[in-house]
N, C-alpha and C positions, 0 to 999 in steps of 0.2 A: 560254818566251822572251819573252811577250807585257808578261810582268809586270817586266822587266830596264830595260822606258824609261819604269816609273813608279820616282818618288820613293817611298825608303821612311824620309825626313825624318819628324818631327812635325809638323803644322799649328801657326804662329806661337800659335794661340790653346788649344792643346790641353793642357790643363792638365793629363792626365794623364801624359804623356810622361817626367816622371821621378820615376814613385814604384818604391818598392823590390819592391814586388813583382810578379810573372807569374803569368801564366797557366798553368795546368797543360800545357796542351799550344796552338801553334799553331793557327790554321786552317788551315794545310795539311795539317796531320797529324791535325788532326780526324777524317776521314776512317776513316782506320784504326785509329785509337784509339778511336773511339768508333760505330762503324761502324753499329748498331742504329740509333741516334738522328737517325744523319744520313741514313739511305735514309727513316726514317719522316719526318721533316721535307721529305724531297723531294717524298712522297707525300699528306702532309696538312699542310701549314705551317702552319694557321690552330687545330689542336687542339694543335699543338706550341707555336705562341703563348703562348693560354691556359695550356698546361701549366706550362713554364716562367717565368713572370710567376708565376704561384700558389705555387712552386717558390722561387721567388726570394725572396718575400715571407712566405717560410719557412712558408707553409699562411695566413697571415691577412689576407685580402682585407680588413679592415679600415684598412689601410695602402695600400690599392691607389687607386691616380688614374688619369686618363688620359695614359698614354707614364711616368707617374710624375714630370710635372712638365719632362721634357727638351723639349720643343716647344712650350712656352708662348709667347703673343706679344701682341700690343696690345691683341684684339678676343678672348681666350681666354686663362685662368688653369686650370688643374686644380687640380682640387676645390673650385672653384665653382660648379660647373654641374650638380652631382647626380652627381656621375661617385664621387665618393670611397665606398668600401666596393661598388661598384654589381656584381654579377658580370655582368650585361646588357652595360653597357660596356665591361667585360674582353673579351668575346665579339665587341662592334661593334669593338674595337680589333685583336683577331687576323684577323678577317676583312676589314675593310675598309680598315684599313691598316697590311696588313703589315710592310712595311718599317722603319716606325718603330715598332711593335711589338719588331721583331725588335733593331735598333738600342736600341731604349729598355730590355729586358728586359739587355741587354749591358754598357752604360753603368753600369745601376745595380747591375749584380754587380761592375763595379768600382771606385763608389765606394767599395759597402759591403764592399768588401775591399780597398783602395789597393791595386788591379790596374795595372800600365802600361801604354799604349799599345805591342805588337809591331811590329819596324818591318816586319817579313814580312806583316803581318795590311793594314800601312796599305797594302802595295804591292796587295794583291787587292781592296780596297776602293777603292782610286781606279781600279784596273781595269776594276772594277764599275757604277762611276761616269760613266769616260769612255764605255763602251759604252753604257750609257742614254743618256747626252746624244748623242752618234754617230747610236743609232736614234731620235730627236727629232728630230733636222737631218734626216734621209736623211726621215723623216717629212713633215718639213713641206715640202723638195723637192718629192717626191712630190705634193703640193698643187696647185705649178705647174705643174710637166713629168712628162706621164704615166710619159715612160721612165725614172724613176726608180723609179715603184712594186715592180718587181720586186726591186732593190738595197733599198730599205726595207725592204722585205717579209724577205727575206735578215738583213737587220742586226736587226730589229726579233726575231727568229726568237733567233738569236746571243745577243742579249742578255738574252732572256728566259731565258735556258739557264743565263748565266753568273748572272743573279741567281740563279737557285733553289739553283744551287749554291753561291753565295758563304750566301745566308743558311741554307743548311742547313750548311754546314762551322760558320760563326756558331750556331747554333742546338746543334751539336756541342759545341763548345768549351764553351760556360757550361754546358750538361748534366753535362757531365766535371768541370767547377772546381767546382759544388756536390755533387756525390757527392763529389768530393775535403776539400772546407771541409766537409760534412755536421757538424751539432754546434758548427762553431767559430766563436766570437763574432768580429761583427764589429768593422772597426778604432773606437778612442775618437778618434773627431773632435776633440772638446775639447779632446785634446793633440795631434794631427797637426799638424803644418807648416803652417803659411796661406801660400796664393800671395798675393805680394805684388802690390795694384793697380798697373797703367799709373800712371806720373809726370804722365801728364797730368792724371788725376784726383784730386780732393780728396778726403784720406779723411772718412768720414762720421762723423760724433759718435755713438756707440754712442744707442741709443734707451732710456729711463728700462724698469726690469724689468715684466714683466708680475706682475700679483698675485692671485689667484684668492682666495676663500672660504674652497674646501680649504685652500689652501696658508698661509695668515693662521693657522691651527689647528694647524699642524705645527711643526717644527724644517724649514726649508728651507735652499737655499745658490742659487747663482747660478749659471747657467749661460749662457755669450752662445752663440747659434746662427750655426755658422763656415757659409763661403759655400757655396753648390751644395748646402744643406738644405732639404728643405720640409716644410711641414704632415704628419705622418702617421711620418717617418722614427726610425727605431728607433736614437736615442742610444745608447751605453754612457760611463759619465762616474763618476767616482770622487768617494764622498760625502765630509762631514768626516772622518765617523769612518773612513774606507779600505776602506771597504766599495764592490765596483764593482756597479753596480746600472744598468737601461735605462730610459730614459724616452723618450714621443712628443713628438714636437715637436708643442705644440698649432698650431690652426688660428688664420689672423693672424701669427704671428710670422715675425720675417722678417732674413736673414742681418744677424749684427751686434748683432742686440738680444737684453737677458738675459732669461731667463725664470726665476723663481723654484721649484725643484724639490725635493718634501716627502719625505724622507728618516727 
């Protein structure tokens, strides 16, 4: 009943919201579809982490960053800072923070499978959301007026419940989609659909190709890196010859700019 007076809209900025494909099973139904995975994530969330992320990244931690690039911000980049290939920080990232672990691990199974955003998924996630911030307030009451503490305490109690079990249904789900995708290539970026930039903004001049050594030595072709890619991510893109072949985005480039790719 709880989850009936949240929104199960998209967020204005949520760019996944209308790609063609789902998920194998919701998070509500996680649960019982995938029932092994989700008591073990109740039980050990931070080995289920790790698992998952290495899982995702189809066995090669070489491709691995920290969050995988979704929580980057002014004062930190991933895979700048020693983090890329590192399985030490896979480890400080399960255990110390979760949550965007668990978020980051999700995110990136559905770019790299044009997953959509479920509107059922968004209502337990903003559920999830308003109860942390709920036990914050009741929190920081509690600061001034003692006779709060016991209601914090209460709330605070509540919502630690409802995370473990929203990120273990979360933690279900992508369990389930990659046993299910097991083996199957993920989508070719270089021909998906580009969401089109806000009108506010000026589109950018594509930035001159990059040109390697190797690459100077070969037969290459071009390939411009579409947006929400970073450093390390496993292309699929189609040669001259029609041959479909994967490449990594090397490190530096950056959405929008070509990189020259030896074929």
């Amino acid at each position: 009943m709880c989850l009936c007076f949240f929104s199960d809209e998209p967020h204005p900025d949520d760019t996944r919201a209308d790609r063609g494909n789902m998920f194998k099973t919701g998070m509500k139904d996680a649960p019982c579809n995938n029932p092994g995975m989700c008591c073990v994530a109740c039980l050990c969330p931070f080995c289920v982490n790790c698992y998952l992320r290495h899982k995702a990244l189809d066995g090669n931690l070489d491709n691995y960053t920290c969050c995988q690039g979704y929580y980057d911000c002014m004062c930190f980049k991933a895979g700048s800072c020693g983090d890329q290939g590192n399985p030490c920080c896979l480890c400080l990232e399960g255990c110390c923070c979760d949550s965007c672990a668990v978020s980051s691990t999700r995110m990136y199974v559905m770019d790299k499978y044009d997953i959509a955003s479920d509107p059922c998924d968004r209502r337990i996630i903003r559920f999830n959301n308003f109860m942390q911030l709920l036990a914050c307030v009741c929190d920081i009451l509690a600061m001034f007026d003692e006779s709060f503490r016991d209601c914090a305490q209460l709330i605070r109690f509540i919502a630690d419940i409802v995370y473990a079990i929203t990120a273990a249904c979360m933690n279900a789900q992508v369990d389930l989609e990659l046993k299910e995708r097991e083996g199957q290539a993920p989508v070719d970026y270089a021909t998906a659909p580009k969401v089109e930039p806000p009108m506010d903004r000026q589109p950018q001049q594509p930035n001159p190709p990059v040109v390697t050594a190797t690459a100077q030595q070969q037969r290459t072709f071009p390939v411009t890196i579409p947006e929400g890619v970073y450093a390390g991510t496993q292309l699929q893109v189609q040669a001259p010859t029609g041959q479909l072949m994967m490449f990594s985005v090397p490190p530096g480039a950056t959405p929008g700019q070509q990189v020259l790719v030896p074929y």
